[in-house]
VOMI-602659 format. One record per residue (C-alpha): x, y, z; chain; residue number from 1. Coordinates in pm, whole numbers, padded with zeros to 5 digits, always signed. Example, Ala and Ser with C-alpha at 12.3 -4.5 7.8 and 13.67 -1.06 7.14 Angstrom:
! VOMI-602659
     px     py     pz mol seq
 +01230 -00450 +00780   A   1
 +01367 -00106 +00714   A   2
//
This chain:
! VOMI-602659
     px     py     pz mol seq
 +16827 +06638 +12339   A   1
 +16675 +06586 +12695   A   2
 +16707 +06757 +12957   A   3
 +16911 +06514 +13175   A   4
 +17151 +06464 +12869   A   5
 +17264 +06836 +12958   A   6
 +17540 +06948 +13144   A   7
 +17569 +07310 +13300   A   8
 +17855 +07496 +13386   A   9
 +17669 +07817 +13504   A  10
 +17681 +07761 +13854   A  11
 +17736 +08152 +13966   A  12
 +17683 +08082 +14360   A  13
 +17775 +07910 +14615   A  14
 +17599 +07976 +14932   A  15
 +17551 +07748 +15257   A  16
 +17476 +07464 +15149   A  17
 +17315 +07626 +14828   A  18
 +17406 +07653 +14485   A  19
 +17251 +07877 +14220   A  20
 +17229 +07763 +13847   A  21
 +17246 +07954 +13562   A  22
 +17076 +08013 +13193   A  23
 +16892 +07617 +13304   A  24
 +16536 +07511 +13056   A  25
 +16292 +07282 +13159   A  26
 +16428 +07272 +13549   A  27
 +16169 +07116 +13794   A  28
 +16081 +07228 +14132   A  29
 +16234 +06909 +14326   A  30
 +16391 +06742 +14079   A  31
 +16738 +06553 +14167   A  32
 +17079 +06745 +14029   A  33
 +17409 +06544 +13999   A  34
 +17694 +06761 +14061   A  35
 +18027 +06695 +13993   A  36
 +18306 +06883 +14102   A  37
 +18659 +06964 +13939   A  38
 +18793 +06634 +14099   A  39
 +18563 +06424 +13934   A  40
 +18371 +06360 +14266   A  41
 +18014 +06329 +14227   A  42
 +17740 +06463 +14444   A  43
 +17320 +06497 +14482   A  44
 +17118 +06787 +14491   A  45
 +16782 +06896 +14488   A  46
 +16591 +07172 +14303   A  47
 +16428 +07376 +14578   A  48
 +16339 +07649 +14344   A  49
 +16301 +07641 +13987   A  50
 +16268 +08027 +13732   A  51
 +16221 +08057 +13383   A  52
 +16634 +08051 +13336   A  53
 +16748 +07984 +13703   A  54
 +16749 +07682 +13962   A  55
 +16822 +07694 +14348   A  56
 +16989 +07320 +14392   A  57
 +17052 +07219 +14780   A  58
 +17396 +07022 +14788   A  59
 +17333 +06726 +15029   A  60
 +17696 +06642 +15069   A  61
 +17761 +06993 +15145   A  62
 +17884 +07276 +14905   A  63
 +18251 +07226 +15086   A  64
 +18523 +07217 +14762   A  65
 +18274 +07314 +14513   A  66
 +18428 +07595 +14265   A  67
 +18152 +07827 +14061   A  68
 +18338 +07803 +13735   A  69
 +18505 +07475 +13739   A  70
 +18179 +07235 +13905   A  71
 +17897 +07058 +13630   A  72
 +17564 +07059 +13683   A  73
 +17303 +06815 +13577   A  74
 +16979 +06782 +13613   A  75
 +16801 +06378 +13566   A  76
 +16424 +06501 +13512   A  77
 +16271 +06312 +13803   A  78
 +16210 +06382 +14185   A  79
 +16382 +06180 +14473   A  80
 +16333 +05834 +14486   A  81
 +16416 +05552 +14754   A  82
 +16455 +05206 +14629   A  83
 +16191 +04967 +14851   A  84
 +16197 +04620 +14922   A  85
 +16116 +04383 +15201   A  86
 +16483 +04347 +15258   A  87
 +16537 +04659 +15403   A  88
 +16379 +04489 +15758   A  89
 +16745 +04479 +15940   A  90
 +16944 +04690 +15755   A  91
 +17076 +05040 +15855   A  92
 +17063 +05325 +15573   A  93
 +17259 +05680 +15601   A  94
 +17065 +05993 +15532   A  95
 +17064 +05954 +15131   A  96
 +16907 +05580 +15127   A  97
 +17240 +05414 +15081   A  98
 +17319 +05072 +15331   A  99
 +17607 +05140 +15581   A 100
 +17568 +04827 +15774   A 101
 +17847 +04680 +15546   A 102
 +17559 +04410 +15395   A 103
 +17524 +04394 +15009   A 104
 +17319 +04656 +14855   A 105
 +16922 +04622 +14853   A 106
 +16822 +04510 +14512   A 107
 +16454 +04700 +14492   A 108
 +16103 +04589 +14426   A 109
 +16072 +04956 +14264   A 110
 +16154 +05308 +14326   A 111
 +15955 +05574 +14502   A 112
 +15886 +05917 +14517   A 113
 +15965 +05981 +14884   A 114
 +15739 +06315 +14906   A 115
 +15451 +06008 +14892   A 116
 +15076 +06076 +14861   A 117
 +14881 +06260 +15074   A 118
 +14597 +06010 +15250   A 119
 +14250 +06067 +15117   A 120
 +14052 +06191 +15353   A 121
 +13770 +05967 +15277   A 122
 +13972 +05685 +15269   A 123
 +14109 +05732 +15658   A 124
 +14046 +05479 +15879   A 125
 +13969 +05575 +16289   A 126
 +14291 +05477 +16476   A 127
 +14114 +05233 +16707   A 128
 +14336 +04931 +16816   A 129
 +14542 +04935 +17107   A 130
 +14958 +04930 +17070   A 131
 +15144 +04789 +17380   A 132
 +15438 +04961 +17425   A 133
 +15515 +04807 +17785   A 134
 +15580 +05171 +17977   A 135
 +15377 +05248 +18226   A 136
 +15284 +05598 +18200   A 137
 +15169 +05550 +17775   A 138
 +15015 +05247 +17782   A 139
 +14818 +05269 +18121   A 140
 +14747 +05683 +18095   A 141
 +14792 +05778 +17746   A 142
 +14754 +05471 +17527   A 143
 +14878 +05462 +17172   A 144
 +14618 +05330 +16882   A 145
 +14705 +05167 +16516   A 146
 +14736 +05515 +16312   A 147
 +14782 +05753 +16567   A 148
 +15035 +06049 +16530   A 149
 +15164 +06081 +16924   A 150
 +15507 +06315 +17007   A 151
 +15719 +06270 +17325   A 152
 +15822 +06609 +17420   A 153
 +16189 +06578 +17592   A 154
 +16457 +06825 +17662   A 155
 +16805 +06846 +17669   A 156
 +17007 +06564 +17847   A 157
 +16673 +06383 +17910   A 158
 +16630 +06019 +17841   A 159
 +16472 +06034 +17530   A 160
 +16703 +05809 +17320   A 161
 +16609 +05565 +17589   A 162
 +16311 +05569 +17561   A 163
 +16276 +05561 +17176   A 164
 +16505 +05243 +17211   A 165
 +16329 +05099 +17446   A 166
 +15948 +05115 +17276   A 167
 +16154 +05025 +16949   A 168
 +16244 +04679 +17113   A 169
 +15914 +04622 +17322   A 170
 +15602 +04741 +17083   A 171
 +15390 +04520 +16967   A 172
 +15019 +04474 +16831   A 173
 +14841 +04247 +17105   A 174
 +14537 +03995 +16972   A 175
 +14613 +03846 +16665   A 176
 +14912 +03745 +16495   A 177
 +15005 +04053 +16296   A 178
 +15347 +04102 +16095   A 179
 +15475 +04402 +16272   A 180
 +15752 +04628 +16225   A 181
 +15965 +04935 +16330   A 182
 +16129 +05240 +16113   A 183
 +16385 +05411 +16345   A 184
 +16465 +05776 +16184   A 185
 +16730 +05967 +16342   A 186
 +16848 +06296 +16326   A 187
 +17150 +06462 +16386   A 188
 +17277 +06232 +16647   A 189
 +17633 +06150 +16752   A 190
 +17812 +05845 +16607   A 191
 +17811 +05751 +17039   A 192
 +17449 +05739 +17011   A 193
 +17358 +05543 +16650   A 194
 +17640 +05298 +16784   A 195
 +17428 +05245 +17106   A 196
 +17102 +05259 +16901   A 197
 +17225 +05001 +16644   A 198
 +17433 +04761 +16939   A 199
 +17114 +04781 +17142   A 200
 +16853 +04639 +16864   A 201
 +17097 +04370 +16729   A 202
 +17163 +04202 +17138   A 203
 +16771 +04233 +17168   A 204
 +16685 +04095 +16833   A 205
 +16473 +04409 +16772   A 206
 +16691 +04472 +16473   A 207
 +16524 +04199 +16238   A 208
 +16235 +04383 +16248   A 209
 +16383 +04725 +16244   A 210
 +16465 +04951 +15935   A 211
 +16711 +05226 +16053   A 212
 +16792 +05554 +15899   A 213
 +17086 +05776 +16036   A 214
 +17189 +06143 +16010   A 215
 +17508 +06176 +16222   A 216
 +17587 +06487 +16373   A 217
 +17886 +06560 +16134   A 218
 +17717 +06481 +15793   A 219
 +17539 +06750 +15589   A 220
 +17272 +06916 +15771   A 221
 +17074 +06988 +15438   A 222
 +17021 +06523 +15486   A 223
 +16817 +06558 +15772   A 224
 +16522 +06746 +15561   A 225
 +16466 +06399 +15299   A 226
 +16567 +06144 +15584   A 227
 +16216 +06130 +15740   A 228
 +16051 +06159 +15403   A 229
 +16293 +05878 +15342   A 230
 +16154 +05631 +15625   A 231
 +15818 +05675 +15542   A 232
 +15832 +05622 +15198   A 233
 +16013 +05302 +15337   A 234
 +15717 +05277 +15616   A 235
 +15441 +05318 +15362   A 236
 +15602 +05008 +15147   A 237
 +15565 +04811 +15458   A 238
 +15268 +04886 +15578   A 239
 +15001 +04891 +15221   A 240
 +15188 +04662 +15034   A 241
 +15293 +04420 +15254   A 242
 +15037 +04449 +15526   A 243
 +15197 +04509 +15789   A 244
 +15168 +04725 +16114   A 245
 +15451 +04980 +16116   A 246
 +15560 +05198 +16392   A 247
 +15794 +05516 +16288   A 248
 +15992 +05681 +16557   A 249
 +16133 +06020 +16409   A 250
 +16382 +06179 +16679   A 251
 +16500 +06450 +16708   A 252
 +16231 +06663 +16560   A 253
 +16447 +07031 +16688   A 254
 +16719 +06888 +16430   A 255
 +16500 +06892 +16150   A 256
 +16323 +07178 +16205   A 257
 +16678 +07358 +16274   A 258
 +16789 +07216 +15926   A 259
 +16456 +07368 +15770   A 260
 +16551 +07735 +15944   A 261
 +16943 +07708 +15786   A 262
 +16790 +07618 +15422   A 263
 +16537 +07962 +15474   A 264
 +16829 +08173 +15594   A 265
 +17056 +08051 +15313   A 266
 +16785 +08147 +15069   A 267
 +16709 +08450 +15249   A 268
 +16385 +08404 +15324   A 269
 +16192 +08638 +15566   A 270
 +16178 +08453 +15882   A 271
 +15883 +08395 +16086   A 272
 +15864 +08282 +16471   A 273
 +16213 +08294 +16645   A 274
 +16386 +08295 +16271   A 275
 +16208 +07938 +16163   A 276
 +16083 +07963 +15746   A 277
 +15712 +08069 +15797   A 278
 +15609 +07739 +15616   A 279
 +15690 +07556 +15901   A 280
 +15353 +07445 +15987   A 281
 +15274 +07302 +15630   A 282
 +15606 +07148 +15638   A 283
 +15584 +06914 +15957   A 284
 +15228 +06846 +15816   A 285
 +15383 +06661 +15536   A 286
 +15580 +06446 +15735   A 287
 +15315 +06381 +16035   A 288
 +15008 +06365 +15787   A 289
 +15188 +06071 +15655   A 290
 +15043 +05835 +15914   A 291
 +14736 +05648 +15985   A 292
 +14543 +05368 +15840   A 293
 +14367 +05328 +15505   A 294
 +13987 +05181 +15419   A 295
 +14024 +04815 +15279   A 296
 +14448 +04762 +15336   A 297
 +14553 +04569 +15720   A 298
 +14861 +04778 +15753   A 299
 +14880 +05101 +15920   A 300
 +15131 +05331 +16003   A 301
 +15197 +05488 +16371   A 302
 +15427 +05791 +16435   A 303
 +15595 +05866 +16757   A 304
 +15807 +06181 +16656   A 305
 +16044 +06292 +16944   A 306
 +16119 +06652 +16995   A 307
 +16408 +06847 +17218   A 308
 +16189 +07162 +17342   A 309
 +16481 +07457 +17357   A 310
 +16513 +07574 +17750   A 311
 +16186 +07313 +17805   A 312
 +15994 +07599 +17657   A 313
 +15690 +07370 +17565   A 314
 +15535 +07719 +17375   A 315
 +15820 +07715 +17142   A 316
 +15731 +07696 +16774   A 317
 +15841 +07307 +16732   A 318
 +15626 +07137 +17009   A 319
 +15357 +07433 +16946   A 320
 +15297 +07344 +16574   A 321
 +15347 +06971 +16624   A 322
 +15088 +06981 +16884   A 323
 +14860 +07142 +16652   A 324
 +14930 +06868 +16379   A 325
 +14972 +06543 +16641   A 326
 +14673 +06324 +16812   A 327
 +14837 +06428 +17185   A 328
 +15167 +06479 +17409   A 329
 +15400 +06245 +17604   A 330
 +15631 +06530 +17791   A 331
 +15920 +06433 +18004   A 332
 +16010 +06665 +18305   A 333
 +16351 +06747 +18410   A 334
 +16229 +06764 +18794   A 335
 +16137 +06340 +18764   A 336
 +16497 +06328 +18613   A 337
 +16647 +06513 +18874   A 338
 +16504 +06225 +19152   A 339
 +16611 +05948 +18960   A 340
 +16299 +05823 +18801   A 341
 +16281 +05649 +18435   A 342
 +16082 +05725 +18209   A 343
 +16092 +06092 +18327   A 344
 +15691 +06098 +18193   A 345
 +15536 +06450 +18340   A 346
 +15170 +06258 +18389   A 347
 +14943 +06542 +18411   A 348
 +15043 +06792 +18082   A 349
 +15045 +06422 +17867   A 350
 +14708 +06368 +17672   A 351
 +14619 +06109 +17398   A 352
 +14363 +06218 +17217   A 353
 +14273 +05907 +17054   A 354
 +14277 +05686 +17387   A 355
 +13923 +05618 +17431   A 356
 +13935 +05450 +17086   A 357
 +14200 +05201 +17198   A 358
 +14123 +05065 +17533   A 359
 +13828 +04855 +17710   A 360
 +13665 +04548 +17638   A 361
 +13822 +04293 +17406   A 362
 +14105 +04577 +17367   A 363
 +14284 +04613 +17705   A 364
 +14083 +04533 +18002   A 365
 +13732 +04625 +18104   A 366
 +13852 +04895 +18388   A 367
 +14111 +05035 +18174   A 368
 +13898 +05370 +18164   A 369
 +13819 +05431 +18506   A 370
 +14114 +05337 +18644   A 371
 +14331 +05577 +18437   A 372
 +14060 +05850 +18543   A 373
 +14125 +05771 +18900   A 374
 +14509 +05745 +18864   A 375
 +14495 +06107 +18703   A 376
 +14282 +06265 +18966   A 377
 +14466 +06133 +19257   A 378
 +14796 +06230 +19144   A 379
 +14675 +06572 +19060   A 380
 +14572 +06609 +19407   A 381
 +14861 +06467 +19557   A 382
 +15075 +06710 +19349   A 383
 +14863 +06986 +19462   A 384
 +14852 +06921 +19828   A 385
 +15271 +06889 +19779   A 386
 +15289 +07272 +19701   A 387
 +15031 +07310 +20026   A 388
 +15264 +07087 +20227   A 389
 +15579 +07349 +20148   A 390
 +15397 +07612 +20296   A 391
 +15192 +07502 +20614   A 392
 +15376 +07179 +20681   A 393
 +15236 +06810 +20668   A 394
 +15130 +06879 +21038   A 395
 +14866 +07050 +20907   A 396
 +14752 +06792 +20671   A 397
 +14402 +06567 +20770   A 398
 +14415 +06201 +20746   A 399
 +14279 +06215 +20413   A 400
 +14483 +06450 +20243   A 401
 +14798 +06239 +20407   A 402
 +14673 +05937 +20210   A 403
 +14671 +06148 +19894   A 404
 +15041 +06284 +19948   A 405
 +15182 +05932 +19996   A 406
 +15014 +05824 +19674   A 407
 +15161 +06079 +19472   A 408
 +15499 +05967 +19604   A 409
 +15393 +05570 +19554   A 410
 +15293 +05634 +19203   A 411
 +15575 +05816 +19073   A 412
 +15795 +05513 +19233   A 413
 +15599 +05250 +19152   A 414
 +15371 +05366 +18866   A 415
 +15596 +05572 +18672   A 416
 +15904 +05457 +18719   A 417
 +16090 +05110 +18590   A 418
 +16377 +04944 +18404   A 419
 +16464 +05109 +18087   A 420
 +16428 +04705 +18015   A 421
 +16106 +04633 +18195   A 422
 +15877 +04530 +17927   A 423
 +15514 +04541 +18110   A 424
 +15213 +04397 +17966   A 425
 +14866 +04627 +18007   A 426
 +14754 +04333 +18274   A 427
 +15066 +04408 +18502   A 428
 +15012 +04825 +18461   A 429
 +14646 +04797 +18552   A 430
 +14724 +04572 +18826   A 431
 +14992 +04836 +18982   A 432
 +14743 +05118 +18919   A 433
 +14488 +04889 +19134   A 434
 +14769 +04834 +19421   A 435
 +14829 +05204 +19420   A 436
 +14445 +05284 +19452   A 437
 +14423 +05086 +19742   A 438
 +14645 +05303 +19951   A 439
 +14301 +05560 +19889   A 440
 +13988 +05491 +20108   A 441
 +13724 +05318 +19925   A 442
 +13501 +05601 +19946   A 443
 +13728 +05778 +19730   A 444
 +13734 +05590 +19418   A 445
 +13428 +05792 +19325   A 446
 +13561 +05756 +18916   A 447
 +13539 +05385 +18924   A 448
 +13230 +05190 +18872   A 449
 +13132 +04940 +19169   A 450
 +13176 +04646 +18977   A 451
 +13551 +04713 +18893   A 452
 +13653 +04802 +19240   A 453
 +13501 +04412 +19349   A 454
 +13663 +04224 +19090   A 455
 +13978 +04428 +19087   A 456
 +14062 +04632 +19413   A 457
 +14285 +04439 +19615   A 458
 +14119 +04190 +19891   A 459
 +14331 +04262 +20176   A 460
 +14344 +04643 +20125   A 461
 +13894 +04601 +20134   A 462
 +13938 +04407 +20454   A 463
 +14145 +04658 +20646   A 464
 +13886 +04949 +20471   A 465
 +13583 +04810 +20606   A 466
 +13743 +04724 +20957   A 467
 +13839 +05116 +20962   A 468
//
């Protein structure tokens, strides 16, 4: 007799959302468990550990009604699997894989392990093409490429949802006609919040192109642990067997790695940073390491994973490890929020490590480069000579310095900020950033190469230069 023909009725603890199984043989570590309780109701679980005679099982329904003597155990001798097909493009799925968009069920090309394979080294493609996402601040300052892992770093009450929305609806692959596709992951959000998610992608039409996966607020935290693992099994379908370029937005981050620390305390693990499972770091490998492109296949996969830092503490173990593990940072700062400006993007603590890769020549535009240089360094000054200005006064200020302190204000309105449904191309960013520059002498574009700043600069803003 198999092992999935056996039932157990040794469950001897109930713990969290734990349960501990008794006198078990042949148990797998992450093998699925159906439980059924002394109603008749059945439920999934997971083997997170497996002994000689004993099996931790995670409940993802919750443990909620479940009696130790009177609940069945068994255990189907195989790991999680998602059911993939090409159907799933404009469907919504809950945080076990199941459609809740009140469409029939998906009928699947096959089934999956969603812990996936690790990428081959060797077979990694460099992340190289450019991915419009029509904001400002990423595509102009911190450009995302084809296979790129790159976090936005928000806080609580910050736009974030927005934003993830809004790049949802508005990404896209520019050059040739590429099949191209989003996986929306979510995490612990309220039922306010999918409902807005899910009403904005089907007025915009993004929704034919989206796959969704939800994790509400009130469902079982223990979900949100196999609901990213989830999407990119889902993404991974898309994108090397049907060729297509996927983009996976993963928010909120904080929830998962929250659900991680209440699975550690359950089992009484000993904790490391700030109580999180010492593992963390391997853990949000697995799920990050998941993306990128692969030698010889067109698809690729992109990550944006979105993050709530606790008290904007950006050295606090989830944005620390993730930044670690992730290609760059967008951050969002609660001062730009405060003034009314959307995106909130903090410009100077963003990076993208991979940017260099993505932009120029038969890409974006030739001055991409040096005009993102220049942007940076003026603002920095500008936002220096702002803490100088609170303390001696613009009085004191030269001409020069002036001209740097109204730039910083210019860009932040002009540069930073726009419609949460303002879908720019890279041609109308780098045109702004060239408007902006000309507020600068001409002297002081001293990151810009000659030839840019005639094709590019502005003609009236030369004129009144060189009559000055």
């Amino acid at each position: 007799m198999s092992n999935k023909d056996v039932e157990y009725t040794t469950v001897s603890e109930v713990a969290g959302p734990l349960m501990i199984v008794e006198g078990v043989k042949d148990v797998a570590y992450n093998e699925v468990v159906k439980i059924r309780t002394v109603d008749g109701e059945e439920r999934t679980g997971q083997v997170l550990e497996a002994f000689m005679d004993k099996a931790i099982v995670q409940v993802f329904e919750g443990t909620k009604g479940l009696e130790t003597d009177k609940t069945s155990v068994r255990f189907i001798g195989e790991t999680m699997k998602l059911g993939v097909s090409k159907d799933m493009l404009g469907r919504v799925f809950d945080g076990t894989g199941n459609p809740i968009d009140d469409a029939p069920p998906i009928i699947p090309e096959e089934r999956r392990d969603i812990n996936g394979n690790p990428i081959n080294p060797f077979s990694r493609e460099y992340p190289r093409e450019f991915i419009q996402t029509g904001i400002s601040t990423i595509d102009g300052l911190n450009t995302l490429v084809r296979g790129q892992k790159l976090p936005i770093f928000s806080g609580a009450g910050l736009p974030h949802n927005e934003m993830a929305a809004q790049i949802a609806r508005q990404a896209k692959v520019l050059g040739r006609e590429e099949k191209f596709a989003v996986v929306f992951c979510a995490m612990g959000i309220t039922a306010e919040e999918a409902n807005l998610f899910i009403r904005d992608f089907e007025n915009t039409g993004a929704l034919e192109r989206t796959v969704m996966f939800l994790n509400l607020a009130d469902d079982p935290t223990i979900e949100r642990v196999i609901l990213p693992r989830m999407a990119l099994t889902c993404a991974e379908y898309l994108a090397f067997d049907l060729d297509m370029q996927v983009l996976v937005i993963l928010t909120d981050m904080t929830n998962y790695a929250e659900a991680l620390r209440e699975i550690a305390a359950a089992r009484e693990e000993v904790p490391g940073r700030r109580g999180y499972p010492g593992y963390m770091y391997t853990d949000l490998a697995t799920i990050y390491e998941r993306a990128g492109r692969i030698k010889g296949k067109k698809g690729s996969i992109t990550q944006i994973p979105i993050l709530t830092m606790p008290d904007d503490d950006i050295t606090h173990p989830i944005p620390d490890l993730t930044g670690y593990i992730t290609e760059g940072q967008i951050v969002l700062n609660r001062g730009l929020h405060k003034k009314g400006i959307y995106p909130p993007v903090a410009v100077l603590p963003c990076l993208s490590r991979l940017m260099d890769r993505g932009i120029g020549a038969g890409r974006t535009r030739e001055d991409h480069a040096d005009v993102a240089n220049q942007l940076y360094a003026a603002y920095a000054e500008g936002n220096d000579l702002r803490d100088l200005v609170a303390i001696v006064g613009e009085e004191a200020l030269s001409e020069r310095d002036k001209s740097y302190l109204k730039f910083a204000d210019e860009f932040e309105k002009r540069f930073v900020s726009q419609e949460s449904t303002e879908d720019r191309t890279i041609q109308q960013t780098l045109d702004i950033g060239w408007e902006l520059l000309s507020l600068l002498p001409t002297s002081e574009l001293k990151k810009i190469d000659e030839k840019h700043i005639k094709k590019y600069l502005p003609k009236k803003e030369k004129k009144d230069d060189e009559s000055r």
